[in-house]
C-alpha positions as CSV (number, residue, x, y, z in Angstrom):
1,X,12.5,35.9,62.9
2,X,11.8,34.2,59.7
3,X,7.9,35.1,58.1
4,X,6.1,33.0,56.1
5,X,3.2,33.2,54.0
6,X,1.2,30.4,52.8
7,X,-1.2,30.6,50.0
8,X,-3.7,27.7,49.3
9,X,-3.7,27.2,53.1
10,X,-7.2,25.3,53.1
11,X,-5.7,22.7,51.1
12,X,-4.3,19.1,51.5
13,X,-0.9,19.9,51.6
14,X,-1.6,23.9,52.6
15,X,-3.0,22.4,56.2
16,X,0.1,19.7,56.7
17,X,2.7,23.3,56.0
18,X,0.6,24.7,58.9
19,X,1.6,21.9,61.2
20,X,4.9,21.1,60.2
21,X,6.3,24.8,60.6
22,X,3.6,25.2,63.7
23,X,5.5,27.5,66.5
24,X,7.2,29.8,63.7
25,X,5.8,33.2,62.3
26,X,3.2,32.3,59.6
27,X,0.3,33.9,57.8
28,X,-1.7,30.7,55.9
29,X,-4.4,32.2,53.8
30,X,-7.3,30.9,52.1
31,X,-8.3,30.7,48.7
32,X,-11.2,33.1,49.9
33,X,-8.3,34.9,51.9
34,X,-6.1,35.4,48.9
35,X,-6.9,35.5,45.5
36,X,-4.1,34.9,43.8
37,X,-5.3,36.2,40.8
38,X,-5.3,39.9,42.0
39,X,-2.3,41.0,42.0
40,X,-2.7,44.3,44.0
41,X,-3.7,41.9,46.8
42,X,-1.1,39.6,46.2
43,X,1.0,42.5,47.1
44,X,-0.4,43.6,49.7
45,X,-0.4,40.1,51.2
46,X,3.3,39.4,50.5
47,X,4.6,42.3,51.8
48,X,6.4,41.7,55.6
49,X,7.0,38.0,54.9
50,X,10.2,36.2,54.1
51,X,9.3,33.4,52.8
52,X,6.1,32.7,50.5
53,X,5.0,28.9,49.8
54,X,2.3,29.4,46.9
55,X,0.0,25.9,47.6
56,X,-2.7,27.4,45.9
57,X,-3.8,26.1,42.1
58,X,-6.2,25.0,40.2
59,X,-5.8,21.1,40.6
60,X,-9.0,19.9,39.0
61,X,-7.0,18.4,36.0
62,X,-10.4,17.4,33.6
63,X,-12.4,20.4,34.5
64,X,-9.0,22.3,33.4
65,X,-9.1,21.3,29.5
66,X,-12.4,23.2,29.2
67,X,-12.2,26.4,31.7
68,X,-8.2,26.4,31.0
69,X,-8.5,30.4,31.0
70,X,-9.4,29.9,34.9
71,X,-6.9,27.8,35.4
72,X,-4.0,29.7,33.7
73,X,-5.4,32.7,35.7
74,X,-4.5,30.6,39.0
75,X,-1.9,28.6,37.9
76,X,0.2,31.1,35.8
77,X,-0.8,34.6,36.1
78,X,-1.3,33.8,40.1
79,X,2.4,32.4,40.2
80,X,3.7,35.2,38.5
81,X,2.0,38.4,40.4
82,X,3.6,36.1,43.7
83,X,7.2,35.9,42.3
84,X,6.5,39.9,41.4
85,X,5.8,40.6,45.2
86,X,8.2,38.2,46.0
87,X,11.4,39.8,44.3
88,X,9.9,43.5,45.3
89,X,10.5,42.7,48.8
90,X,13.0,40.1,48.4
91,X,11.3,37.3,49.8
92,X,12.3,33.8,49.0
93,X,8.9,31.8,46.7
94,X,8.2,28.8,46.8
95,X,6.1,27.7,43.5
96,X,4.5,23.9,43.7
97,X,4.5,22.5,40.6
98,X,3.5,18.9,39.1
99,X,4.8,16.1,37.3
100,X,2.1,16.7,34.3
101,X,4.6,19.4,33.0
102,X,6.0,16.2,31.6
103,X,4.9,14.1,28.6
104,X,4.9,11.0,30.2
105,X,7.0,9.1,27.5
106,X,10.3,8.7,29.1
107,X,11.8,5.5,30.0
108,X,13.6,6.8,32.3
109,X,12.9,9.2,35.7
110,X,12.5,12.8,34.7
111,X,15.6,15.0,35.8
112,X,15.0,18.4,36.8
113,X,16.4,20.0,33.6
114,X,14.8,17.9,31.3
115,X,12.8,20.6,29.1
116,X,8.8,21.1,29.8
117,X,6.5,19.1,27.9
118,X,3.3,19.9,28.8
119,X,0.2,17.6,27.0
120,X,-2.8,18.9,29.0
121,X,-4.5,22.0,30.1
122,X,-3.3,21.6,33.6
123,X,0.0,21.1,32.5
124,X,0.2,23.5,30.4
125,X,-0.6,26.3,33.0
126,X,1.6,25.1,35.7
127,X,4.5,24.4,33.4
128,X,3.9,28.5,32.6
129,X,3.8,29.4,36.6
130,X,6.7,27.5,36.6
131,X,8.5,29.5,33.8
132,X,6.9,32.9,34.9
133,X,8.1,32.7,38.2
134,X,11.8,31.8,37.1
135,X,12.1,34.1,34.7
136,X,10.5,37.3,37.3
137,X,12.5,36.1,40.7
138,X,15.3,33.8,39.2
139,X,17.7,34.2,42.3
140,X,14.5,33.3,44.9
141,X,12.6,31.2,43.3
142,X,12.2,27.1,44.2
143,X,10.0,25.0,41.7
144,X,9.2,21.6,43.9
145,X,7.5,19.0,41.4
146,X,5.7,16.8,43.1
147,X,3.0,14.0,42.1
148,X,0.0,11.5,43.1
149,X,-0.4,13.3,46.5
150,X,-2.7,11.6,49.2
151,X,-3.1,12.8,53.3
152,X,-5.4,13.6,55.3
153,X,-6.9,17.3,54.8
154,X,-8.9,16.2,51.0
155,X,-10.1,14.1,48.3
156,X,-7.1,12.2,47.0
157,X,-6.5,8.9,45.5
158,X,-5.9,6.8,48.5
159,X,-9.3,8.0,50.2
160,X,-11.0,7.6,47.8
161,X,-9.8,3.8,47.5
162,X,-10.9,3.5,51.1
163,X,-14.6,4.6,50.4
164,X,-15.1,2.3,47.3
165,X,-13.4,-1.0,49.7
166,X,-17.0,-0.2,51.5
167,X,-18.9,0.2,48.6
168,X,-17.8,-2.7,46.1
169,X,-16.8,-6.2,46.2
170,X,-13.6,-5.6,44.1
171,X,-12.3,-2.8,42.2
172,X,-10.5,-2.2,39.2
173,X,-7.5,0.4,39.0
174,X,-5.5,1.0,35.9
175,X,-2.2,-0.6,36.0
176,X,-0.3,1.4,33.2
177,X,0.6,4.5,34.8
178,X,3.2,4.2,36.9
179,X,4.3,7.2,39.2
180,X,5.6,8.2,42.7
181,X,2.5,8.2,45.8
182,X,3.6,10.9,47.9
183,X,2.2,12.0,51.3
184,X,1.8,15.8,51.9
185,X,3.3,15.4,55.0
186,X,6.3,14.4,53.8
187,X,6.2,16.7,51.2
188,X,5.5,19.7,54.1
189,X,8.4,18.3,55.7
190,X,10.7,18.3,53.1
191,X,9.9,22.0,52.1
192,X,10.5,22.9,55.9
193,X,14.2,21.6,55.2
194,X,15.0,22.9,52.1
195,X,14.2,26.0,53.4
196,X,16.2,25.5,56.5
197,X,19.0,24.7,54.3
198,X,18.5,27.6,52.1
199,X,19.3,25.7,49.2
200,X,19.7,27.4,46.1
201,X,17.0,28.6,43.8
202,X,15.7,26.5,40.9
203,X,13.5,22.8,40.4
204,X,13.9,20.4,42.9
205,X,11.3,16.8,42.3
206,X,10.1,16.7,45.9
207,X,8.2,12.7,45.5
208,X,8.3,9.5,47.7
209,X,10.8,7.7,46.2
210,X,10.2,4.1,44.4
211,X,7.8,3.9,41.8
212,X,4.7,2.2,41.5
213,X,1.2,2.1,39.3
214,X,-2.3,3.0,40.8
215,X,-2.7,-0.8,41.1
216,X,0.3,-1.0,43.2
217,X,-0.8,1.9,45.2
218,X,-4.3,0.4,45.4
219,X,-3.0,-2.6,46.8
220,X,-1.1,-1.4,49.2
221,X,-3.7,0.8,50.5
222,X,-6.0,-2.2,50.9
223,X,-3.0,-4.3,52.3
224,X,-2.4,-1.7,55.3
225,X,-6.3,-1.1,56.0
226,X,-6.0,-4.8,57.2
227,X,-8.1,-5.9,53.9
228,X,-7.7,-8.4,50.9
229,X,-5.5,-6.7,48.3
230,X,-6.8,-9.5,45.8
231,X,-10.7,-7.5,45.9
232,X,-7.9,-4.7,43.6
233,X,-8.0,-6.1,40.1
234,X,-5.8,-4.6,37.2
235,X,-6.8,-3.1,33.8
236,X,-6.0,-0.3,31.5
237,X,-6.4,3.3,31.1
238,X,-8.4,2.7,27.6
239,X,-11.4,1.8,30.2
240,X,-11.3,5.2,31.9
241,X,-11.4,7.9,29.0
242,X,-11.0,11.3,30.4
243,X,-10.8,14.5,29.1
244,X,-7.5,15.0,30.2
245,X,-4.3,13.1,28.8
246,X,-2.6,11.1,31.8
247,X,1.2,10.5,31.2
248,X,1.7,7.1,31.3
249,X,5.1,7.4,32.8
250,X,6.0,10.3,35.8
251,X,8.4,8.9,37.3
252,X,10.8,12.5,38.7
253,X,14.4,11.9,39.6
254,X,16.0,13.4,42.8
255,X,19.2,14.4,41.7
256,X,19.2,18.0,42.7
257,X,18.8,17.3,46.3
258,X,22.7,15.6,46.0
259,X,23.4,19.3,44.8
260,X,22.4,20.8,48.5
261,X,23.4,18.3,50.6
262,X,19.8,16.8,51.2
263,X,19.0,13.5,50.3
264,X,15.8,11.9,48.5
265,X,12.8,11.9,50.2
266,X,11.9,7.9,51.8
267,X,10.1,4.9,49.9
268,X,6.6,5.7,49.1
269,X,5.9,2.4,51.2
270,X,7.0,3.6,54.1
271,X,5.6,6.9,53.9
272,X,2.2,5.4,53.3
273,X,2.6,3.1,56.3
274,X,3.4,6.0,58.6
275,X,0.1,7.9,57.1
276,X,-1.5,4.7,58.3
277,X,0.0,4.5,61.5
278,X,-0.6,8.3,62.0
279,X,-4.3,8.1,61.4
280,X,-4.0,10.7,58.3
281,X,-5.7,7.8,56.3
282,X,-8.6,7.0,59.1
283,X,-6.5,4.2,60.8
284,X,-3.7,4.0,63.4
């Protein structure tokens, strides 16, 4: 039987793996659990297991451009001691990635070999976890990309939405960044296959299909809480400096799942209608 670790288990996307491969063999540890940054327990954790699916990072994308020693020490050095265990006992790893690896000035969706062009601290760390664990495990390593994630199990976008509905009369959301809302459930699900499949090692972008901007997101959220979408009013990033740079464009392409015989991932429309209908968003 099949063994699988999970790192970052207390997470958004960490708790949705737990259900979707519920009834099979798996260990889900904790950030306090694990710390990926050791890599003697790293080891120690990995060993036994089959399969490792490392949901743990350091995803605070602002706080990263000043403590971006901390986060490379998750993001990078934590990817690679996981891909060390991983090829000494010839387990399969799974490294979540991010579409901030990208720039965010293409015109077009990102392909999967289109070359790493980090422009924040955040990026820049897991866009080195990516590389590191590659280049240590090449023939059992899989690098999912993902972006804008929203579910149940933590603060996310879409939540967050939901509280300032009760809060304000309208709300303004930036309408210039245009990317791929994905639900963690989905994206548990869609690891769950691919490693069903046992598709071959490399970058796979693992998004809702479609595109939208936050606005559009925003909108819909409103729209399927059974609220007035028109309370969502557009503007531009210049009104929300943050530290960190925000790619204007993230848009990933799917093409590597035509490679192994799995198809893209659904609209991002639908998949936010089923986290509605599911309750994951505080409705059903």
């Amino acid at each position: 039987m099949t063994r699988y670790l999970i790192t970052g288990a207390a997470g958004m996307l960490g708790r949705d793996l737990q259900a979707v491969l519920s009834g099979r063999d798996v260990t889900a540890l904790s950030r306090s659990q694990l710390d990926v940054t050791d890599g003697d327990a790293v080891a120690a954790a990995v060993e036994g297991h089959d399969v490792i699916v490392n949901a743990a990072g350091y995803t605070r994308v602002d706080d990263a451009e000043s403590h971006e020693v901390d986060a490379f020490a998750i993001n990078a050095t934590g990817a690679a001691h996981l891909a060390t265990a991983a090829a000494r006992f010839g387990a399969t790893l799974v490294q979540l990635s991010t579409d901030y690896v990208f720039d965010g000035t293409a015109g077009a969706p990102y392909t999967e070999s289109n070359p790493r062009t980090p422009v924040s601290a955040y990026g820049r760390t897991k866009a080195e976890g990516e590389r590191l664990a590659l280049e240590i495990h090449p023939e059992g390593t899989r690098v999912i990309r993902t972006a804008w994630l929203y579910g149940e199990h933590g603060g996310n976008f879409a939540a967050t939405i939901l509280r300032l509905a009760g809060e304000r009369d309208t709300i303004d959301v930036v309408d210039d960044q245009r990317g791929q809302p994905t639900w963690t459930m989905d994206l548990a699900t869609r690891i769950a296959a691919m490693l069903d499949a046992d598709v071959a090692p490399g970058n796979y972008h693992a998004t809702n299909s479609g595109e939208a901007t936050w606005f559009d997101f925003a909108q819909a959220v409103f729209t399927l809480a059974g609220l007035d979408a028109r309370r969502v009013k557009p503007t531009t990033s210049s009104r929300f400096i943050r530290p960190a740079h925000r790619p204007a464009y993230s848009v990933l392409g799917h093409n590597a799942w035509k490679t192994v015989g799995l198809g893209p991932m659904r609209d991002w429309k639908s998949a936010l209608e089923s986290a509605f209908a599911s309750g994951a968003l505080g409705a059903s």
